[in-house]
C-alpha positions in Angstrom: 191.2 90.0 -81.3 188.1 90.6 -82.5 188.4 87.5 -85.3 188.3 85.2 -82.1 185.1 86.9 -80.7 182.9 85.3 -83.6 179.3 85.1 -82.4 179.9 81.0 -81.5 182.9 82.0 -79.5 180.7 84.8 -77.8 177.7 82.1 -77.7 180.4 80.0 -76.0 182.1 82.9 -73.2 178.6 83.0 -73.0 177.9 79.6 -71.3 181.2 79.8 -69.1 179.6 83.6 -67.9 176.3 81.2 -66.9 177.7 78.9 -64.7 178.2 81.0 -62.0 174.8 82.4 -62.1 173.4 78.7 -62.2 175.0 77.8 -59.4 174.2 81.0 -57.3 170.7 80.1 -58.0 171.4 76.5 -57.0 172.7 77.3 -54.0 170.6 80.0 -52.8 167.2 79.8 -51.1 165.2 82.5 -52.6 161.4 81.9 -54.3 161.8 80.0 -57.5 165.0 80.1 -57.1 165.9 76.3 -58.5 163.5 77.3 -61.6 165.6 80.0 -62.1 168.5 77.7 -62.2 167.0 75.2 -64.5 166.2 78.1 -66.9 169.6 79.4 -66.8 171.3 75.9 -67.5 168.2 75.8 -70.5 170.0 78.6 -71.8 173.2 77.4 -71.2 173.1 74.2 -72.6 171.3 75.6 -75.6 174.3 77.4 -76.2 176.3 74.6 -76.7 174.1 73.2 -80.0 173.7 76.8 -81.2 177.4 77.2 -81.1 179.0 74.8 -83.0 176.5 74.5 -85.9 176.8 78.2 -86.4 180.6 77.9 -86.4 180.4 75.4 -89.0 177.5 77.1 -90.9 178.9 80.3 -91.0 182.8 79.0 -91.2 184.0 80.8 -87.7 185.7 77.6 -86.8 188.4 78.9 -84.6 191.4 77.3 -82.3 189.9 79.3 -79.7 186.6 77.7 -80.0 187.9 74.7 -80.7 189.6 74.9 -77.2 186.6 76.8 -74.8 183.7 75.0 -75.9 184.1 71.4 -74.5 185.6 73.3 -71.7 183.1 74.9 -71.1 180.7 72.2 -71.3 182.8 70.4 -69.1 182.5 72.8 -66.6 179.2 73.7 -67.1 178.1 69.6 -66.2 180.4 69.4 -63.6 180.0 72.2 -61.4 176.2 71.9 -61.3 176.2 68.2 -60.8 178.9 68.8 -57.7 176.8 71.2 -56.4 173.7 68.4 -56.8 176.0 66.2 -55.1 176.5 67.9 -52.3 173.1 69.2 -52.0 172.0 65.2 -51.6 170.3 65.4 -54.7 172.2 62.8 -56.9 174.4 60.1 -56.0 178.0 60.7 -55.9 179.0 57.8 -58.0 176.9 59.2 -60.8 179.4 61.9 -60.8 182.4 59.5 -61.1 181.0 57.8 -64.2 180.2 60.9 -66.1 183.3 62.7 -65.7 185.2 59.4 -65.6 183.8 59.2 -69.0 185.0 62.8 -69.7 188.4 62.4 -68.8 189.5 58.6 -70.8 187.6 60.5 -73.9 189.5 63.3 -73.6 192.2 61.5 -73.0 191.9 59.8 -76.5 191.2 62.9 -78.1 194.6 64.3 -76.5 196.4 61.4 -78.3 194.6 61.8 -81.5 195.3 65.5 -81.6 199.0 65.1 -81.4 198.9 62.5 -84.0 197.4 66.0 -86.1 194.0 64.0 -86.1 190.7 65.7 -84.3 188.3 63.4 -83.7 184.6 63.9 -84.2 181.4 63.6 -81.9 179.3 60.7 -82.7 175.8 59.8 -82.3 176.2 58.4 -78.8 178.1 61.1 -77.5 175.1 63.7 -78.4 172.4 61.2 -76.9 174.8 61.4 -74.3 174.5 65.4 -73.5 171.0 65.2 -74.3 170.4 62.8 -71.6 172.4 64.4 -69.3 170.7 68.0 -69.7 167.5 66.7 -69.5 168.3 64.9 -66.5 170.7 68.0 -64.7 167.1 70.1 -66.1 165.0 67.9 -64.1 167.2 66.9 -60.8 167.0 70.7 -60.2 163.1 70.9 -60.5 162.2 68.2 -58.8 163.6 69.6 -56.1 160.5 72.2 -55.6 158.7 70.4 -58.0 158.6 66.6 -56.1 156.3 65.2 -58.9 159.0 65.0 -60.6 161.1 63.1 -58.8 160.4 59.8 -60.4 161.1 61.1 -63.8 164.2 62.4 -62.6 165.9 59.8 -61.2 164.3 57.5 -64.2 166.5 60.4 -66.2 169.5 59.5 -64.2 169.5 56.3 -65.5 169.1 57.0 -69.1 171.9 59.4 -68.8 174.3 57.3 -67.1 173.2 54.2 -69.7 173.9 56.6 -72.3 177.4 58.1 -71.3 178.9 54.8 -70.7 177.5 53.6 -74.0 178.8 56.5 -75.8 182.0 56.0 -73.7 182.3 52.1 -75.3 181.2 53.6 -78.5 184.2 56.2 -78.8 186.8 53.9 -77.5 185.4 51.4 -80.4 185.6 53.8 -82.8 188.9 55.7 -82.3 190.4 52.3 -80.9 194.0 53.1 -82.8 194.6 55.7 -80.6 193.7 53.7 -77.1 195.6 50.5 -78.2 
């Protein structure tokens, strides 16, 4: 057991551990309690870089890893944009089109795999979770923080230009398995 629990597979239970502390935070109504929540997703998300380039780096590339982190990216997006959702924060639709995204990728990615090919991330798709944690990061502060509202909802934009352009990009690139 303890082969699986490599440090980016620990870095990774990590991130899923966070998400119900972030959205505790997000939810409650304590002092400071949305910075709170936007330093715990910090951490979180930062988890997800650190954990697949010390994988690679240190060769702890693992089936379990392989399977855990984008799951727990996934849920780490989803629950705290839900939970901006319902808070009035962000729009519903934004919502549909990022995980609408998720699911057709994954769904090529499904295809690929039982063809014994894994597809890689490309340059769009990590523009893509940049955006999108910078945006999550600031949705949540500008919430106490109004000033920065603007740049927030300008962030929305970026993200949701950049997940449907890394969307296009992946189905371009890995068309074989879609057509």
């Amino acid at each position: 057991m303890s082969g699986y629990l490599t440090l980016p597979n620990q870095l990774t239970v990590l991130r899923l551990l966070l998400i119900p502390v972030i959205a505790v935070s997000l939810s409650a109504s304590y002092t400071y309690h949305d910075q709170m929540a936007a330093a715990v997703y910090a951490v979180a998300a930062t988890t997800d870089t650190l954990d697949g380039q010390l994988a690679r780096a240190r060769q702890q590339v693992t089936e379990l890893g392989k399977f855990l982190d984008p799951l727990a990216d996934k849920l780490l997006v989803i629950t705290v944009l839900l939970i901006l959702v319902a808070a009035s924060v962000l729009p519903a639709w934004v919502v549909v089109v990022i995980f609408g995204r998720e699911f057709l990728i994954q769904g090529v990615r499904f295809v690929a795999a039982s063809q014994g090919v894994v597809l890689t991330s490309t340059p769009w798709g990590k523009s893509k979770t940049l955006t999108q944690n910078v945006m999550i990061g600031l949705l949540i502060l500008q919430r106490q923080l109004g000033w920065l509202h603007t740049a927030a909802y300008v962030m929305v934009g970026l993200a949701v230009t950049a997940t449907v352009l890394s969307g296009v990009d992946y189905l371009w690139r890995y068309r074989r398995f879609v057509f």
